[in-house]
C-alpha positions as CSV (number, residue, x, y, z in Angstrom):
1,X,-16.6,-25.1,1.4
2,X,-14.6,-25.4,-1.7
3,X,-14.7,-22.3,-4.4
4,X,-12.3,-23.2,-7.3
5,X,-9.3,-21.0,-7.9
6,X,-9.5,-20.5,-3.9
7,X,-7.0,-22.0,-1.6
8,X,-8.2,-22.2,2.3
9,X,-6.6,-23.4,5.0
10,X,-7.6,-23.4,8.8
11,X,-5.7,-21.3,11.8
12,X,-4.4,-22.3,14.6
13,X,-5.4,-18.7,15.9
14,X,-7.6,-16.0,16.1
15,X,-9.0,-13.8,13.4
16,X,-7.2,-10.7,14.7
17,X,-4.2,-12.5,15.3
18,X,-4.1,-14.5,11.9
19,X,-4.1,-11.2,10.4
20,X,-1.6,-9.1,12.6
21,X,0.7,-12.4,11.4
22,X,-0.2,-12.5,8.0
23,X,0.7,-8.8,7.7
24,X,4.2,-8.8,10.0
25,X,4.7,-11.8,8.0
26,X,4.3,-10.4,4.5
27,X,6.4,-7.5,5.4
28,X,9.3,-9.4,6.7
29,X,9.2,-11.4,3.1
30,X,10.2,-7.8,1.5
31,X,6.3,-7.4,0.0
32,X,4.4,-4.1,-0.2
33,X,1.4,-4.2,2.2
34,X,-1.2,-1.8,0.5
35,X,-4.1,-2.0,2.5
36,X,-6.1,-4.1,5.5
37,X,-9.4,-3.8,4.9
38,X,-11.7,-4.7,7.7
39,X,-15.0,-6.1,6.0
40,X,-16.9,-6.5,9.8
41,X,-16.0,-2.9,10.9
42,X,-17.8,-1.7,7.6
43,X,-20.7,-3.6,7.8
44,X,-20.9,-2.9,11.5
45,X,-20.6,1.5,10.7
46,X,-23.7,0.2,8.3
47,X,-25.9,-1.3,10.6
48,X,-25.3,-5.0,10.3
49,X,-23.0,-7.7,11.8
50,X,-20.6,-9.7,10.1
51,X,-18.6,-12.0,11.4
52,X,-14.6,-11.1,11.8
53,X,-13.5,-10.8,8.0
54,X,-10.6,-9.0,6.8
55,X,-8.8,-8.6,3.9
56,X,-4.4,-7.8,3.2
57,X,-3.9,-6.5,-0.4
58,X,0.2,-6.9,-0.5
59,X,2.5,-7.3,-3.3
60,X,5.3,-5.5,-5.5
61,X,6.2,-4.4,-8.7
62,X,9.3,-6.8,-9.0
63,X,6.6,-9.0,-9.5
64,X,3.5,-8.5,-10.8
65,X,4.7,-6.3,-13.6
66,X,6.3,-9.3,-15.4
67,X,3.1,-10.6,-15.3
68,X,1.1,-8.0,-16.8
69,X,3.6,-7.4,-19.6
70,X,2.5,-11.3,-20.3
71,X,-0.9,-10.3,-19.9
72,X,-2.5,-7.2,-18.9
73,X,-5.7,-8.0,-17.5
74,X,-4.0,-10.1,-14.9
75,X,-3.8,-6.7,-13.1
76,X,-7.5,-6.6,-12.0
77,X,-6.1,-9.4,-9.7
78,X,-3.0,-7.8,-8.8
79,X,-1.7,-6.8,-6.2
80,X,-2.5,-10.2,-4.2
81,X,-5.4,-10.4,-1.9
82,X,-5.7,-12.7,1.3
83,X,-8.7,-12.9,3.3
84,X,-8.8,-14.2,7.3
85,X,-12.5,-15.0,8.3
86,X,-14.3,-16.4,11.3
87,X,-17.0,-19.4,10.4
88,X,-20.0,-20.2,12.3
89,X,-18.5,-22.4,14.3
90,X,-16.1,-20.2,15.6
91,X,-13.2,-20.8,13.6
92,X,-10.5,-19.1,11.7
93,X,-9.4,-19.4,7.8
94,X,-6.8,-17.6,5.7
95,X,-7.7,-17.9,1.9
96,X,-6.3,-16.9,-1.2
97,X,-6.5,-17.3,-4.9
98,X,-4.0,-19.5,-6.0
99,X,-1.7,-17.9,-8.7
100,X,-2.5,-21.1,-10.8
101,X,-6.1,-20.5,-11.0
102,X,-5.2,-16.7,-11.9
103,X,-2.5,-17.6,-14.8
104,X,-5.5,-19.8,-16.0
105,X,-8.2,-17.4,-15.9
106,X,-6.5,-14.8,-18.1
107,X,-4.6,-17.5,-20.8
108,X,-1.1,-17.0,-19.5
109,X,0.6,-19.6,-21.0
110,X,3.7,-20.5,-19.8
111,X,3.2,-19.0,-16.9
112,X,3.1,-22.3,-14.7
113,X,7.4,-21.7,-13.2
114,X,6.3,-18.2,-12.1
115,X,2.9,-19.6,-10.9
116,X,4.3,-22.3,-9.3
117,X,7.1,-20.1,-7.6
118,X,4.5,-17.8,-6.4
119,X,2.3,-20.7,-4.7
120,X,5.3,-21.7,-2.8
121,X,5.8,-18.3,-1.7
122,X,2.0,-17.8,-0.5
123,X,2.0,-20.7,1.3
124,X,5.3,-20.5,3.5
125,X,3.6,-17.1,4.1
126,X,-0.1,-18.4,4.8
127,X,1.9,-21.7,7.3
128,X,3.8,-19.1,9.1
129,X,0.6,-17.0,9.8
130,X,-1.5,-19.4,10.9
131,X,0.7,-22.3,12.2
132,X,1.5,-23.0,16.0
């Protein structure tokens, strides 16, 4: 499945443990962990099933405020989100929007060093979190 502006890439473990990585990971990178938001265990307190699906909202200041100076409404994407979800099939993805496809939506010209800088960072972050 490809959804533009979204970057997916496949893990080499499970949901739970893709995430628990992801988060220790984005810590240990000196980032801001806001929240974990566990999609299935909500729909399951509702009364429906939902395959593993969670979300890490993570970020800091330092740098998403240089962004929003540029352009404000970048900050109904900021802090970054990553979500770790469980196909059909059985297996685990980590996806993200990539800071490209963000600098895009809301006209940031210029933006493409800091986008580009942030891409990197994302995914040494999204290899070490789902890579053997």
């Amino acid at each position: 499945m490809e959804v533009q502006g979204l970057t997916t890439i496949k893990s080499s473990y499970s949901p739970q443990e893709t995430m628990n990585r992801l988060e220790t990971t984005v810590m240990a990178k000196g980032l801001t962990v806001f929240a974990r938001i566990d999609h299935a265990a909500g729909a399951s307190a509702a009364g429906f099933s939902l395959r593993p699906t969670e979300v890490l909202i993570f970020g800091n200041a330092k740098g998403g405020t240089p962004l929003m100076q540029a352009v404000q409404t970048v900050g109904i994407d900021l802090p970054l989100k990553a979500l770790v979800w469980q196909d059909a099939t059985g297996d685990t993805w980590l996806s993200w929007n990539d800071p490209a496809w963000l600098a895009a939506r809301h006209g940031m010209s210029g933006a493409e060093a800091v986008a580009a800088k942030l891409a990197a960072v994302l995914d040494d972050i999204a290899k070490t979190a789902t890579a053997t």
